[in-house]
N, C-alpha and C positions, 0 to 999 in steps of 0.2 A: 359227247356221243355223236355217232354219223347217223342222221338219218338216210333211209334208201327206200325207197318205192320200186316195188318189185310186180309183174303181172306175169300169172300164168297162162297157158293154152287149154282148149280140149286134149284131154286125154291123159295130160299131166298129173307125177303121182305128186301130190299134195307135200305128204312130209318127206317123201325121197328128194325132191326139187328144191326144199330149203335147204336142207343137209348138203348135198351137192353147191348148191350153189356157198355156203359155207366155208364150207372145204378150199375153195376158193381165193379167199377172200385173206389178206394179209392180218386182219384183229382175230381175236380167237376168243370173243367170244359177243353171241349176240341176244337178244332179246325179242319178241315179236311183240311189235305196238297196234296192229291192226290187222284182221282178216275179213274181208269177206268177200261174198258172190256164190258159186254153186258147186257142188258134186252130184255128177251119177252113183257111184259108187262111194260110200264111207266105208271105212274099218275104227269102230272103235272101243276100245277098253273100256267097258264099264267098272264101275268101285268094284272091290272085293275080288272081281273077276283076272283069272289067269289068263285068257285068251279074249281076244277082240272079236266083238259083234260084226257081221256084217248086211248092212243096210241099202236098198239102193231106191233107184225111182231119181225124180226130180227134186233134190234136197238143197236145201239153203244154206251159209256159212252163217250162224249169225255172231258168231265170236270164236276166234284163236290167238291162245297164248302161250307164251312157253320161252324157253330158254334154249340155243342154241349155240354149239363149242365143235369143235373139227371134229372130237371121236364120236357125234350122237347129237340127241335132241330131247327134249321134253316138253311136248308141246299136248296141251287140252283143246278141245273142240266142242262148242257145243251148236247141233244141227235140227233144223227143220223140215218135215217133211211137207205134201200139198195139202194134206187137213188139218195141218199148223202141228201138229205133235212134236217137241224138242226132247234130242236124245243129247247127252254129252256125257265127256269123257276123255280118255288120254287115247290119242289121234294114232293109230297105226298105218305103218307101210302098206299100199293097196288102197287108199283113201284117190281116187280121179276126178279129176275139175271137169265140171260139165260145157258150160261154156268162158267160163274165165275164174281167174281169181288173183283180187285184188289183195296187195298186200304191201307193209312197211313195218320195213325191218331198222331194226336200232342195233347198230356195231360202236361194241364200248373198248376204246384202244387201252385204257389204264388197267386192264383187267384179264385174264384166262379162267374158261373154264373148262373143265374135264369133267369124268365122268367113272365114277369109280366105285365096286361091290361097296356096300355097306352091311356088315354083318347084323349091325341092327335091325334092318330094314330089310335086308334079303336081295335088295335091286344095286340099282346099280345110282349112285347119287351125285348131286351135283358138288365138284369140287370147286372152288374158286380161289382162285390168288391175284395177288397186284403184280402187274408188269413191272420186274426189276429196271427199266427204265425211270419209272416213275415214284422209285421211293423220295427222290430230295423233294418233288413237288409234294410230295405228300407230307412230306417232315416238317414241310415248311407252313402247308397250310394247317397243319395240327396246333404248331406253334404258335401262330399267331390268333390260333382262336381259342387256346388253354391263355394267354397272353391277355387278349379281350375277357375273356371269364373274370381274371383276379387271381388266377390260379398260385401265383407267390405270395397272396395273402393269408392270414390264418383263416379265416373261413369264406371261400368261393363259393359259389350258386355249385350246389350239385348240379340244380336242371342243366346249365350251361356246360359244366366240367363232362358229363353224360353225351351231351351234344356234339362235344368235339370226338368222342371218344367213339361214338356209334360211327362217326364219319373218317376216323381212320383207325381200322379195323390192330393196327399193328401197335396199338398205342395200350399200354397197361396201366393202370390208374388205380391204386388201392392210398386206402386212410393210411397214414403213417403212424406208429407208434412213438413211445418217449425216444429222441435222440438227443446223444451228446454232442454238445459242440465242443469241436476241439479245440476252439482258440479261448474258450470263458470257462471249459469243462462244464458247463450249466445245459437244459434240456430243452426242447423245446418238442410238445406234443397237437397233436392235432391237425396238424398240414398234409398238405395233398404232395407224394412223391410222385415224380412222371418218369415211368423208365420206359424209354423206346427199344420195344422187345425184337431181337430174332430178324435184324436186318441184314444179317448173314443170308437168311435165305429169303424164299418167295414167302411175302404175306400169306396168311392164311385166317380167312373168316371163319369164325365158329358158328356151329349148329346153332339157331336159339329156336327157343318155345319153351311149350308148358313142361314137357315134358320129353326132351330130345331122343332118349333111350327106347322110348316107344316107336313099333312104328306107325306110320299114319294111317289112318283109316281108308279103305281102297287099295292101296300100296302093297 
């Protein structure tokens, strides 16, 4: 990951100025590690709500995060006003930096993100894949940590076999059934088969949670 330290001006829009400067930027896809300092003006989405609030006065940054990709952003805000009241929520266009704003941004090269309708959800959701540049590094660092597990023994640590598996999203890992072998004809059941899926194309992470069909609460 690149980190980059970024400051804005007066008068500057908040989420247009990341986006832009995004756009920019040769990786395609970045993260926000740090926000803060001031707006006159916020705009922002509260849960459930289809359109963004708008707030103003002298208001404080005291946390922004989110995700950001060339077509768009997703970034939450949550802000203080001068009798300490905290509003937050998902950061709209028309959000102005009062007198500055401090910020660090993380560009991840191994990665892309977009941004794409989700019929589930009604919005528009984050897509992510591995940089076709970077699938052998990745084969390789799979491998050698299913390798560390024990994974060619008859019973490997799940935890560990789980571990490599979360860390390369393109890697499939299911129990094995009874197999024949063909040189004894005899079986062997219980092993861990590793098949490296769909390196034809761009990786592609799956949805997780409780319950991914739903959408989220606020959303």
């Amino acid at each position: 990951m690149k980190v980059i330290p970024l400051r804005l001006g007066p008068g500057d829009d908040l989420r247009l100025a990341l986006e832009g400067w995004m756009g920019q930027q040769g990786e395609q896809a970045g993260c926000l590690l740090s926000g803060i300092d001031s707006l006159s003006v916020a705009r922002i989405r509260l849960a459930g709500q289809q359109q963004p609030s708008r707030l103003s006065g002298d208001l404080e940054i005291l946390s922004l995060a989110g995700t950001l990709s060339r077509d768009g952003s997703h970034l939450h805000i949550a802000v203080a006003d001068s009798r300490g009241q905290v509003v937050g929520g998902h950061l709209a266009h028309g959000s102005l930096v009062r007198t500055t704003a401090e910020l660090v941004v993380g560009l991840l090269p191994e990665w892309t993100f977009r941004r794409e309708h989700d019929g589930a959800t009604g919005w528009r959701e984050l897509v992510i894949e591995s940089r076709g540049g970077d699938r052998s590094k990745a084969i390789s660092r799979r491998d050698s940590c299913l390798r560390s597990c024990g994974v060619t023994q008859p019973k490997p640590s799940p935890a560990c076999v789980h571990s490599c598996v979360t860390q390369t999203p393109t890697v499939m890992l299911a129990r094995a059934g009874p197999r024949k072998d063909p040189a004894t004809g005899g079986t062997a059941s219980g092993r861990w088969e590793i098949a490296a899926a769909m390196w034809s194309g761009p990786a592609r992470v799956p949805v997780v949670g409780s319950n991914p069909v739903q959408p989220a609460p606020g959303r």
